[in-house]
C-alpha positions as CSV (number, residue, x, y, z in Angstrom):
1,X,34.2,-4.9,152.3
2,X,33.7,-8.6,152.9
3,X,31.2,-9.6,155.6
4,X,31.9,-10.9,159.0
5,X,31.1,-11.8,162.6
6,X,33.8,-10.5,165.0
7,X,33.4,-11.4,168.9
8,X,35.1,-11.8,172.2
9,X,34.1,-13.7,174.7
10,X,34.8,-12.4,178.0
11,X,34.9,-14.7,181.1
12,X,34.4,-18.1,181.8
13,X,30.7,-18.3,181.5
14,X,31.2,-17.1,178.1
15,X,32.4,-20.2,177.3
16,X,35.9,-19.1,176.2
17,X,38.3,-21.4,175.4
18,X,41.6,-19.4,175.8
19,X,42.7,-17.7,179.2
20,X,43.9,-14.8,177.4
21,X,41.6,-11.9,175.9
22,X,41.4,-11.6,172.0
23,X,39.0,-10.8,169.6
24,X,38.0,-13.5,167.0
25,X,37.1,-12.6,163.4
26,X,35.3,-15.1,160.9
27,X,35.1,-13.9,157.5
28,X,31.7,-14.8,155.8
29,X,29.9,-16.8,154.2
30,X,31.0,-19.8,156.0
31,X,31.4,-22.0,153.1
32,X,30.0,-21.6,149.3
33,X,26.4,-21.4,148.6
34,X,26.0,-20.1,152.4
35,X,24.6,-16.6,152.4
36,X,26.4,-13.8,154.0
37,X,25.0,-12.9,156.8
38,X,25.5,-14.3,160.1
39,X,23.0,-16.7,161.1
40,X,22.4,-14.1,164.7
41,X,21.8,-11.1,162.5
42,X,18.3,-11.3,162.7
43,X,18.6,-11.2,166.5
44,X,21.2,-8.4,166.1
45,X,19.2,-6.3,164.0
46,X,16.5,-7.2,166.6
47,X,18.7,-5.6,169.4
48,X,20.1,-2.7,168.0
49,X,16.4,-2.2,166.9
50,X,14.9,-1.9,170.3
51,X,17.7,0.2,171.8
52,X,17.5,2.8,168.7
53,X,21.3,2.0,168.3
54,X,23.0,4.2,165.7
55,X,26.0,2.6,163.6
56,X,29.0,1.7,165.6
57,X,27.1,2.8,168.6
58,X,27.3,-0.4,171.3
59,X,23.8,-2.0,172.6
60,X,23.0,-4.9,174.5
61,X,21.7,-8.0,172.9
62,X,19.7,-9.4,175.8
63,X,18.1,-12.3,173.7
64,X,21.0,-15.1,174.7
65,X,21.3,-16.7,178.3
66,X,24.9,-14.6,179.0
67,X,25.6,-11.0,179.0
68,X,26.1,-10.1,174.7
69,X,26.9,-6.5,173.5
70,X,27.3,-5.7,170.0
71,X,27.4,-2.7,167.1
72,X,26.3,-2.5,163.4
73,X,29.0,-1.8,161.2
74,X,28.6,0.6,158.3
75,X,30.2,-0.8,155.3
76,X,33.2,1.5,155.0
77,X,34.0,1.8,158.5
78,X,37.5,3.6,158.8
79,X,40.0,1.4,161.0
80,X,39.5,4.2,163.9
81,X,36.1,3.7,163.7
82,X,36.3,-0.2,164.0
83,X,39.1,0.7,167.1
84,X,36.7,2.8,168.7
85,X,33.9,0.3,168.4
86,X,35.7,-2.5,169.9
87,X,37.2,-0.3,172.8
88,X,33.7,0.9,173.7
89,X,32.3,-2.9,173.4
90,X,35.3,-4.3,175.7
91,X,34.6,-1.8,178.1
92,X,31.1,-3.0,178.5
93,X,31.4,-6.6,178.8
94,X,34.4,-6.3,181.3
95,X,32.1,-3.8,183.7
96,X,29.5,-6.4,184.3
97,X,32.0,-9.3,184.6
98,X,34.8,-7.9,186.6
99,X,37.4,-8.3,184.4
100,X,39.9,-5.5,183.5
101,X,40.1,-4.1,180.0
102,X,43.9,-4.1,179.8
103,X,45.4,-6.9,177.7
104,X,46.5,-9.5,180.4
């Protein structure tokens, strides 16, 4: 499976740029000679570290100025898996903001 950083940002202080929820994908590396891994892992792995986060289990990331939730991905995460995953981190980040989790 090729790598990637997935992420929503959810609210205005997130700095979003659209005024519709969506889920942006960016397929590593960046550009050749780049390594694989997103340049935040470390502070991922840092994250899911302290809160003793399984695989595809949601934890906060607390290290950024702005609320951040993410999961580890095993490689061969089945597509429920991945749907599951995203569900569960939506749901977090639209508690603490407000927001509704239905598509707008």
């Amino acid at each position: 499976m090729p790598a990637g950083l997935a992420f929503y940002n959810c609210g205005p202080a997130s700095g979003r740029s659209q005024p519709h929820k969506h889920l942006q994908i960016v397929p590593l590396p960046f550009a050749d000679g780049i390594p694989d891994a997103p340049p935040i892992q470390p502070v991922i792995e840092a994250a899911a570290a302290a809160a003793h986060a399984a695989p595809l289990q949601p934890f906060a990331v607390r290290q950024f100025g702005w609320q951040c939730y993410a999961v580890t991905l095993p490689p061969e995460s089945s597509p429920q898996q991945l749907a599951t995953a995203c569900d569960a981190l939506m749901q977090l980040c639209c508690e603490g903001s407000g927001q509704s989790t239905q598509p707008e």
